[in-house]
C-alpha positions in Angstrom: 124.1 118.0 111.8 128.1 118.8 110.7 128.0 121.4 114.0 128.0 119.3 116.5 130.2 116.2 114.7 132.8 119.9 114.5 132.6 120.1 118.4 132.9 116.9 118.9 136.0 116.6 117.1 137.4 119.4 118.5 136.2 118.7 122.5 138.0 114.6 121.5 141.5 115.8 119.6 143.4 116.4 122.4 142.7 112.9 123.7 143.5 111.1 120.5 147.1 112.4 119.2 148.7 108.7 119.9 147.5 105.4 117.7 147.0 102.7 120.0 148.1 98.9 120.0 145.7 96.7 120.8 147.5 93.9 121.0 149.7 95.8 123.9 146.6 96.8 125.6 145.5 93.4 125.5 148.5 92.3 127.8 147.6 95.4 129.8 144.1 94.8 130.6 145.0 92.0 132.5 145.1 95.0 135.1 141.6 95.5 134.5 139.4 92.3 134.4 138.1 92.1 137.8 136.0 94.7 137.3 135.7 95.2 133.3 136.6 91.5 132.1 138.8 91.1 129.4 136.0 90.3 127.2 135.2 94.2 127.9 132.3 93.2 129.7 131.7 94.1 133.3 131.8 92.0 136.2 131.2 93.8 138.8 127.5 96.1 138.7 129.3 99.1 140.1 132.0 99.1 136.7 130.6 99.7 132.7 131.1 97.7 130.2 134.1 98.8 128.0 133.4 96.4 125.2 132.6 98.5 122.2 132.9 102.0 123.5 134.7 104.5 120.8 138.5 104.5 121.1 138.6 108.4 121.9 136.1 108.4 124.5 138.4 105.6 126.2 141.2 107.9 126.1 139.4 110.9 127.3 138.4 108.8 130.4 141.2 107.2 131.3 143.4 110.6 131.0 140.4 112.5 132.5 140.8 109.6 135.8 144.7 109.7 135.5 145.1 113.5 135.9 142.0 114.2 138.9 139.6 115.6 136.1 137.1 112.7 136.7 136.7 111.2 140.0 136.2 107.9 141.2 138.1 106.2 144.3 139.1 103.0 142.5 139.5 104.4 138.5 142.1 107.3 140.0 144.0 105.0 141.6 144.4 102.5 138.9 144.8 105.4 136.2 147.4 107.1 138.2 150.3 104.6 137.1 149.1 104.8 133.2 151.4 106.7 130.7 150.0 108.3 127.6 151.1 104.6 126.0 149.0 103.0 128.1 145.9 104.6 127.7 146.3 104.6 123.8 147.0 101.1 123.7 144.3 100.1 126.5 141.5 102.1 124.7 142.6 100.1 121.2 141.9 97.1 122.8 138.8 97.8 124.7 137.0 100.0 121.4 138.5 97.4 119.1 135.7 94.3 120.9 132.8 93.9 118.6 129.5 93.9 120.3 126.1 92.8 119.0 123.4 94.7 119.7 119.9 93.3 120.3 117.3 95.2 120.6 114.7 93.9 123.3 111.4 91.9 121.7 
């Protein structure tokens, strides 16, 4: 069970070096609510919900769509203009939405 937690850590490090503020990715989301809502919650079928993702995967994303790792016509545009900053503080504000789950019946 600690093996793969190990990888994990390792594979997510790179992409969590800089403490984000959520507060600042709050006013920066604005950017982002047509298609994820700045509830986190998507609007759009085509776009995931971001509400209650972990912080790192965020980051990983968002730098993996910013640098041409990740493709996706819209999400490399948008990610283009993002500093390091941006993406820290953006993935705060995003992981840091409490969801309730519900599991169906």
């Amino acid at each position: 069970m600690l093996r793969p937690l190990l990888v994990l850590a390792a594979v997510l490090a790179p992409f969590s070096a800089q403490a984000g503020d959520a507060a600042l990715g709050k006013k920066r989301a604005t950017a982002c609510q047509t298609c994820h809502g700045m509830d986190g919650l998507s609007k759009l079928p085509e776009a995931p919900n971001l509400a209650g993702q972990v912080e790192p995967y965020l980051v990983k994303a968002l730098t993996e769509y910013r640098d041409g790792k990740r493709e996706n016509a819209v999400m490399n545009v948008v990610a283009k203009e993002l500093s390091d900053a941006d993406i820290a503080n953006l993935s705060a504000y995003y992981g840091g939405i409490q969801i309730e789950v519900v599991p169906p019946g």
